[in-house]
Each structure stands twice: as structure tokens, then as C-alpha cells.
C-alpha positions in Angstrom: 31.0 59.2 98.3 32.0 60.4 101.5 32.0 56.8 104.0 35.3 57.3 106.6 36.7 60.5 106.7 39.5 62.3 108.4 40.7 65.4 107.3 44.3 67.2 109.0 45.4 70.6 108.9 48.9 72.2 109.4 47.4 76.0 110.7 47.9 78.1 113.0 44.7 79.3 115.5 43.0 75.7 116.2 39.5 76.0 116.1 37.6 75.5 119.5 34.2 73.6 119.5 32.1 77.0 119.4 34.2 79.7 117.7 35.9 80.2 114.4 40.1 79.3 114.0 42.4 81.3 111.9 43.5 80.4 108.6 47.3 81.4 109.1 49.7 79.2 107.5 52.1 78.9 110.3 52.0 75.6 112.3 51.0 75.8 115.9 52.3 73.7 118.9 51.2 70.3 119.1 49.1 68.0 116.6 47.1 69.8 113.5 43.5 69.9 113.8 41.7 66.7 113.0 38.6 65.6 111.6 36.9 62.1 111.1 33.7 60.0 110.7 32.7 59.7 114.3 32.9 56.1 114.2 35.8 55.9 112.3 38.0 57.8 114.8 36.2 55.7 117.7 37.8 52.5 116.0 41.0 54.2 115.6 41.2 55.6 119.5 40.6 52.0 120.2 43.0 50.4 117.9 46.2 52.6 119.2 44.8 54.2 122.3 48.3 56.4 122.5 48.1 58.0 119.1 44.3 58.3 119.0 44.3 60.4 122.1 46.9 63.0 120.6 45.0 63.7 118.2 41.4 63.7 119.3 41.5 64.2 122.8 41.4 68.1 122.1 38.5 70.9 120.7 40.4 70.2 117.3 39.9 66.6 117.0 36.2 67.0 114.8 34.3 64.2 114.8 30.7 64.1 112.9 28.2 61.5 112.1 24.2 61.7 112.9 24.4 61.8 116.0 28.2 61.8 115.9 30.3 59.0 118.0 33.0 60.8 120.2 35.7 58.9 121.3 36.6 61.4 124.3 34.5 64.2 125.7 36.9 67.2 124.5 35.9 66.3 121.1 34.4 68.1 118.9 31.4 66.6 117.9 28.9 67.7 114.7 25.9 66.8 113.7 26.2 66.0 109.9 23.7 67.3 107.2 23.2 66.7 104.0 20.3 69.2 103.2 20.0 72.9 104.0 16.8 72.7 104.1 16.8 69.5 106.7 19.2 72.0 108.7 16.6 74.6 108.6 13.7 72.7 109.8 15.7 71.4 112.5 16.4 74.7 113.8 13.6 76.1 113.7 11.8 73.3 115.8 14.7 73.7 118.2 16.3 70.0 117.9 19.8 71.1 117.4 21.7 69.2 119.9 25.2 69.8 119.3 27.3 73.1 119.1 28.6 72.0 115.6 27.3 71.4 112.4 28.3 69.9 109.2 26.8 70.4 105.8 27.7 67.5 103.4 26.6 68.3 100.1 27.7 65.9 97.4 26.8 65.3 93.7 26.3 62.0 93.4 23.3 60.2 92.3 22.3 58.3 94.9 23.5 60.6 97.4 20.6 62.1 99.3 20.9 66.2 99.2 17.7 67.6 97.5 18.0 68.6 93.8 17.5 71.9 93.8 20.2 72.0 96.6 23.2 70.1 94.2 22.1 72.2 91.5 23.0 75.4 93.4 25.6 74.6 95.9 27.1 78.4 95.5 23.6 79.6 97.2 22.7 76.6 99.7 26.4 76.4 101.3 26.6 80.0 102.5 23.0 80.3 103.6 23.7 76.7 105.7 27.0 79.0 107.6 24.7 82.2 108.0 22.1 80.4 109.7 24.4 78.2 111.9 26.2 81.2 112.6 23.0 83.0 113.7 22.9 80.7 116.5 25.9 80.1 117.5 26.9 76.9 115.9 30.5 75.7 115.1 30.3 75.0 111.3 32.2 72.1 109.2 31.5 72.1 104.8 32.8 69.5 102.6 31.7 69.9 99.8 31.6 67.0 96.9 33.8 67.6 94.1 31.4 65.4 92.0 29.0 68.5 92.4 30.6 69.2 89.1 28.0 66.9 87.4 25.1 68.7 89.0 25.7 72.0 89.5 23.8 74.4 87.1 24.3 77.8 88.4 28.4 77.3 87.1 29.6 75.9 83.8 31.3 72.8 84.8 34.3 71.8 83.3 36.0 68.8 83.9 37.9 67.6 85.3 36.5 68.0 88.9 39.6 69.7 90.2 39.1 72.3 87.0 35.0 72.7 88.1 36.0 73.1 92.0 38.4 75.8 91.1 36.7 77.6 88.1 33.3 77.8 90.5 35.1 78.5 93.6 33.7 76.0 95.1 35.6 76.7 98.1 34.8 80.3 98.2 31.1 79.7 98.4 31.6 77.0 100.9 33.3 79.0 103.4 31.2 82.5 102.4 29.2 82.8 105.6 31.6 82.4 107.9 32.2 78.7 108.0 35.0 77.4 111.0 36.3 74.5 108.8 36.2 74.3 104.6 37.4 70.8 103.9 38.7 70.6 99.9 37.8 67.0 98.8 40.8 66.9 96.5 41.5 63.1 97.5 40.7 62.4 93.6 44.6 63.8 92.6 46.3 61.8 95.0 48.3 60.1 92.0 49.2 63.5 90.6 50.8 65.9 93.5 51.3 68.8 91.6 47.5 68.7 90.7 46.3 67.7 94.5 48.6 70.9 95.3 47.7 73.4 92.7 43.7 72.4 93.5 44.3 73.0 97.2 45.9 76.1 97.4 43.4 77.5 95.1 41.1 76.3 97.4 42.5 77.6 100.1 43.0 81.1 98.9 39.5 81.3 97.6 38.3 80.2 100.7 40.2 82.9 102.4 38.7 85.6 100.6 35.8 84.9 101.5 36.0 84.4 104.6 39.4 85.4 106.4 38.7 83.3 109.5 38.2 80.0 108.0 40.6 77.2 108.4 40.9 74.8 105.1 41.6 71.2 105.3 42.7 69.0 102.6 42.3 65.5 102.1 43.6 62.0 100.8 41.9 58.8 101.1 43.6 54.9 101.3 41.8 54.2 97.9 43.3 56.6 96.1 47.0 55.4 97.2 49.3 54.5 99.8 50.6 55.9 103.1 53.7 57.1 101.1 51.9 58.7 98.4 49.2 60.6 100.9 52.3 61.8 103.1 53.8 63.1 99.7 50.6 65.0 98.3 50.1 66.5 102.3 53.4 68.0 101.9 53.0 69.0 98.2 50.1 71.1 99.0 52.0 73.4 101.3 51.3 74.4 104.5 48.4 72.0 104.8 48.1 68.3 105.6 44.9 65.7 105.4 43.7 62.6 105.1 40.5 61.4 104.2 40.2 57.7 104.8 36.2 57.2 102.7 36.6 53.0 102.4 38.8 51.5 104.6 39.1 51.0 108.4 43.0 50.4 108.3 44.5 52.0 111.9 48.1 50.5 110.6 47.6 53.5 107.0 46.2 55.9 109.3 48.8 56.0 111.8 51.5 55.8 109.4 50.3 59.3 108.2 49.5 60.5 111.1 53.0 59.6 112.6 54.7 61.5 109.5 52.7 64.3 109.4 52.3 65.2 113.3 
């Protein structure tokens, strides 16, 4: 399950906090794009004040959370769902109090998206984009890879990297017109040439359906070391991330940061 979470990307065209980004490979100037628990990157800005403000002190720093914790005003801060139909209600009474949105829909048992919602994540993620989009909204999916034990719209083969990529899982997430797809493909981080294969798939899916979209991958500290993220980043191509779910570590987080900036 999804508890600390930053996610980096090595693109071209960073997103700003109310319109899409392009999903060129080609490095821009500067820091990737960023994205992390809100509190998480509030205890990292504090932790090394130098390093936290390169990277989030910017439109493409994301931060999310509910309401999400921004450590400097330029963030980019979204309001992080975990139901379409929450979202929905939400708009329609007019409570939307951010300019960006996330939509967090995991598989896990305890994890609190509706039923009918994991069981269909191909129908509930694009209708979250189109109706975010309709009003403007900057939109952030991350979808669960453990979706794969509760999706029933798509056969779900297994592993989770062979579900995520047989449903185009990414596709569907970005279908819509999402700003940011992040790939939840922390899971190979002891395998590169899986973590890398999955991603570009990913990626590629996502960009067919929707060109704009910019894709994020991720690694976690519990799924290996500094070294071992770094090496996966780089394996997947033009793309870097890091998606930190248990621990609060500023000493791994910089360490990737520092080699991947």
C-alpha cells in the first residue's frame, strides 16, 4: 500500500500546476519533475533545506495528501482520492479546493476504493481524468499494481508486472487526458531488466492514449537500496523515480536524488 511516495521523471515539458506536460523523452534543464506524500516531502524540505528546495520549490514538485502538506507555495499541491465516485460528489457540491487531483486506486483489501471501482479500474480511471479535466483540474493517477487481484473486466495474469502490462493498465490510467501516470513498478526493484521492460511498456501505452501525459516511475526503500533504485532509474530509460511507501529516511532519499538530478 501506497504510505510515502515520491515519484521523479527524466522528461522534457514539466508540467505546471494547471495544464498538461509533454511526454518527450528528452531531459529538460534543471531537476525532473517530482512527486511525494505531502508530508513526506515536508519532512524532507526540513531535513536538507538545500536539496528539498531544488526539487520542490517549483510547479513540478507534486505534493498530494487530503488536504495535501506543501512545503513551499510554488508546489504543486493535490487533493488525493481514492474513489471516483467520492471525486464526483465532491464536484458536484463544489468543495474542490485545489487545482489538482489525484486518483489512488489500489487493490488491496483493506484499501478503501469501492468494489465496483477495483473491479473496473479500465472504466473508473478515465472517467476520474474526463471529469477533472472538465473543470480544469491538474490530474495525478497511480494506479495499484495489486489491482491485478481485483480487477474483473481483464484476465489477470500474474505476476503483477504481467497483469499491468497485458491490461494496459497505464493506458487506461492516462485515457482522459491525465497530466501525470505514475507506474507503480517499485515491486521489480531486485530485477532491472523487469522494472525496465514493465516501465517502458507503461510508458508507451500510456502515450497512446494520451500523447500529453508525462509517466513517472517508481522505487521504494523497501524494496532495496539507494544503489539498487539509482540502477533500476537508469535501467528504465529515459525515466527516473522513487517511491519511498515505508520509510522516512532523508539520508536514502537524497542519495537518489543527488545521483539522479
Amino acid at each position: 500500500m501506497r504510505r510515502l511516495l515520491m515519484s521523479i521523471v527524466t522528461i522534457a515539458g514539466i508540467a505546471t500546476a494547471a495544464g498538461l506536460a509533454s511526454s518527450s523523452p528528452a531531459q529538460a534543464a534543471g531537476p525532473m519533475p517530482i512527486a511525494q506524500n505531502g508530508t513526506g516531502a515536508v519532512a524532507f524540505t526540513r531535513a536538507d533545506p538545500a536539496l528539498g528546495r531544488t526539487w520542490f520549490d517549483r510547479a513540478s514538485g507534486y505534493v498530494w495528501g487530503t488536504p495535501p502538506a506543501k512545503p513551499y507555495s510554488a508546489t504543486t499541491g493535490c487533493d488525493r482520492f481514492m474513489s471516483y465516485a467520492t471525486f464526483a460528489a465532491k464536484v458536484a457540491a463544489g468543495a474542490i479546493t485545489t487545482r489538482c487531483v489525484m486518483f489512488d486506486l489500489e487493490g488491496g483489501h483493506t484499501w478503501p476504493s469501492p468494489a465496483q471501482e477495483k473491479a473496473d479500474p479500465e472504466k473508473y480511471m478515465p472517467e476520474f481524468n474526463r471529469l477533472a479535466r472538465a473543470h480544469g483540474l491538474t490530474v495525478v493517477e497511480s494506479p495499484g499494481a495489486d489491482l491485478q487481484a481485483t480487477d474483473t473486466t481483464c484476465p489477470r495474469p500474474q505476476p503483477d508486472s504481467a497483469y499491468y502490462q497485458a491490461c494496459r493498465i497505464a493506458y487506461y490510467a492516462a485515457e482522459g487526458g491525465a497530466t501525470v501516470v505514475m507506474v507503480q513498478d517499485q515491486q521489480a526493484t531486485l530485477t532491472p531488466s523487469v522494472y525496465g521492460t514493465w516501465f517502458r511498456t507503461a510508458q508507451a501505452q500510456a502515450d497512446a492514449a494520451s500523447p500529453g501525459t508525462v509517466v513517472f516511475t517508481t522505487c521504494s526503500q523497501d524494496r532495496g537500496t539507494a544503489a539498487q533504485c539509482i540502477n533500476d532509474v537508469r535501467a528504465a530509460g529515459t525515466v527516473g523515480g522513487l517511491d519511498d511507501m515505508q520509510s522516512t529516511s532523508s539520508s536514502w532519499e537524497a542519495a537518489v536524488l543527488n545521483a539522479l538530478g
